[in-house]
N, C-alpha and C positions, 0 to 999 in steps of 0.2 A: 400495596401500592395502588396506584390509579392509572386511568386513561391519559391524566396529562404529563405524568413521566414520559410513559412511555411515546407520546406524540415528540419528543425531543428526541427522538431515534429517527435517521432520516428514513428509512425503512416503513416506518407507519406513517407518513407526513399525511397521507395521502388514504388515509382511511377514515370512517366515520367515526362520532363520539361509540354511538352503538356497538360497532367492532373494536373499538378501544377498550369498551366498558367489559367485553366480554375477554378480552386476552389478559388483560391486567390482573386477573387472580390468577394467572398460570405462572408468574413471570414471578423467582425468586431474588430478592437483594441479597446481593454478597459485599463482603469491602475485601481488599490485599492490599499488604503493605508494599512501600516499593521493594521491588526484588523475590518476592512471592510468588512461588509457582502456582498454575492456574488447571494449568492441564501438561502433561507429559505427553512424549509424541510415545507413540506403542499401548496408552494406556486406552482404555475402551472409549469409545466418542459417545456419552453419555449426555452432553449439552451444546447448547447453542450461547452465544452471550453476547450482551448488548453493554457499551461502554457509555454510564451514565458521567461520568468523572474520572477524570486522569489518562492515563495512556496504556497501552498494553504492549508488549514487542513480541510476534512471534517469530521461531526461530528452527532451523533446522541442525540435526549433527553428523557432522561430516568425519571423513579418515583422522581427522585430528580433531580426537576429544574436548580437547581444550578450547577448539576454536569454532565451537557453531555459524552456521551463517545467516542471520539476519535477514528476514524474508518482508518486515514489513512491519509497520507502527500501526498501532488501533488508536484512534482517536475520539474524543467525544462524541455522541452519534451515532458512532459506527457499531461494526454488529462485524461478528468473526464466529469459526466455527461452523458456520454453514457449509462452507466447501467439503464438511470430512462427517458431517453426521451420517451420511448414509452406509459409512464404512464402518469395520468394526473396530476398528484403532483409531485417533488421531494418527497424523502423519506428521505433524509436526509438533510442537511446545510452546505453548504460552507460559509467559509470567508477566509480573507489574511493571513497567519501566516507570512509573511513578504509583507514589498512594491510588489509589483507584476505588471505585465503587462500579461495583457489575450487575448486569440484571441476567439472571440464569434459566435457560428453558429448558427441560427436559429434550429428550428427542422423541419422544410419543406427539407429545406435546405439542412437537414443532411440526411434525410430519402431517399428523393428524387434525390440528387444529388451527396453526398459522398458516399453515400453503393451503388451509384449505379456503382462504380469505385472499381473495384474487390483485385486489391493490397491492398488500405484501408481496405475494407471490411472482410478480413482474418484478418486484425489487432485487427479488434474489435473485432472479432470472438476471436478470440485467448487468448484476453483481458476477454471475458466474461466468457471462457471455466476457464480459470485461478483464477478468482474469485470465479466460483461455486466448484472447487477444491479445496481453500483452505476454504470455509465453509465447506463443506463434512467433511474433515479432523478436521476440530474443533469441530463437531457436534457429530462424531465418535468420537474426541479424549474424548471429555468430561471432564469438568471441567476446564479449561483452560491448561492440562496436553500438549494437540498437539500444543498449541500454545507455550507453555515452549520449549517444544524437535523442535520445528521446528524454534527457534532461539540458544538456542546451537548446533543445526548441521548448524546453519549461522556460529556462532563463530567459531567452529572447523577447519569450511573449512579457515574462513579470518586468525586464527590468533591460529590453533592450533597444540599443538604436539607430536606426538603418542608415546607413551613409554610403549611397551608391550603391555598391553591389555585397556591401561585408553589414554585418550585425555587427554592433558592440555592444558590449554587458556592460553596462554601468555599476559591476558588481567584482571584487576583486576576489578571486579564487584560487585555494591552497588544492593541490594535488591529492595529499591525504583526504582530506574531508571529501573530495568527490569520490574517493575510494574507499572510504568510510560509507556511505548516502548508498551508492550501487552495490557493495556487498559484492567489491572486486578490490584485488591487492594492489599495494604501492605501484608496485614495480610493473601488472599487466597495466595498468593507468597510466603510466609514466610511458609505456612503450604504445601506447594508443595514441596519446597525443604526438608524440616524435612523429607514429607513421601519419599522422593527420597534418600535421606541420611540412614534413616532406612533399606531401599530394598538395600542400600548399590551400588549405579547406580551412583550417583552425589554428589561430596562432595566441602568443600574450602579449600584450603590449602593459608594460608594466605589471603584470598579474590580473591585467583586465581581458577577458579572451576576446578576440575579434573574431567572428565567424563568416565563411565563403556563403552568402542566402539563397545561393540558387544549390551548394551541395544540400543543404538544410532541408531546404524542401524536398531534395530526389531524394533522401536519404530517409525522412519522416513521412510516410505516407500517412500516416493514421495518425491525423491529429488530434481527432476527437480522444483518441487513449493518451494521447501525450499530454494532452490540457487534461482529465482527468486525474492523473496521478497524484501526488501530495507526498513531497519529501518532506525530512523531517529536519529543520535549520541546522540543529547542532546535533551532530550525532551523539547515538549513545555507547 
């Protein structure tokens, strides 16, 4: 492969051809088929991987075997794996949520040779800083409340509109699918909105939510993480 693959990673946007030219023989292509495991959580953290094509879904497993929980979509661009190379297992599981084409780095490799190129380097930093951010904020929010308020201040900003003191979504919302998207059940979603409804903050008007703007704001300090994040439309 070449420099200009991998400049389609947003990860290297920000580096030279010269440092391009130099990482691009370390960088393996793979393809997976969808539903193709990629990495096993337990199994040794041997790579780093960048998403040239398709999507990825890492996932974690929980008391009930059968029902992993969804930790997050890899999309074109993006780059996964770096949170767990320094360990000696994965901690979680990939596989292909669609056909995919991947670019694979060793972790010598990545340790050795890409953090040691400073532009990369701040990306992953950036990358890591942003992930401990939005556990912080979940762990504070408690109950999956931070993860609710920090996807309707996503909707607001894509698709919302202010009338006096409430937001409204000009986007009409099924209960499941937001409990699909967060990687929280029916029924804690259903009982979020009822206590949100009561406090009188979040309601539906015809399955369109209307939201209180000033709970919004107390409740979403950190907007820059909330504008970052990227849910995935239709669940998998």
């Amino acid at each position: 492969m070449d420099g200009k693959e991998l400049r389609k990673i947003q990860f290297f946007a920000a580096c030279s051809d010269t440092e391009l030219y130099a990482l691009a023989p370390l960088c393996r292509r793979a393809t997976y088929q969808q539903f193709q495991s990629i990495h096993e959580e337990g199994s040794p953290s041997g790579k780093v991987y960048a998403v040239l094509k398709g999507e990825v879904v890492l996932y974690k497993s929980t008391d009930r075997a059968d029902e992993p929980t969804r930790l997050a979509v890899v999309r074109a661009g993006e780059m996964f794996g770096f949170g767990e190379i320094m360990l000696s297992a994965y901690y979680t599981s990939a596989s292909a949520a669609t056909d995919c084409t991947l670019l694979e780095i060793g972790r010598e490799d990545f340790v050795r040779r890409f953090l040691a190129v400073a532009c990369f380097r701040e990306q992953v930093l950036l990358a890591l800083s942003k992930i401990n951010r939005y556990h912080v904020c979940k762990v504070t929010g408690g109950g999956g409340l931070s993860d609710l308020a920090l996807y309707l201040q996503t909707l607001s900003q894509e698709c919302g509109k202010i009338v006096g003191g409430k937001i409204r979504i000009q986007r009409k919302l099924r209960q499941p699918e937001i409990a699909s998207l967060l990687n929280l059940s029916r029924e804690h979603v259903t009982r979020l909105f009822a206590k949100l409804k009561a406090e009188g903050v979040v309601d539906f008007n015809r399955g369109f939510p209307v939201i209180d703007r000033a709970w919004l704001d107390r409740t979403v300090r950190d907007k820059d993480l909330a504008a970052s994040i990227q849910y995935r439309e239709t669940p998998l």
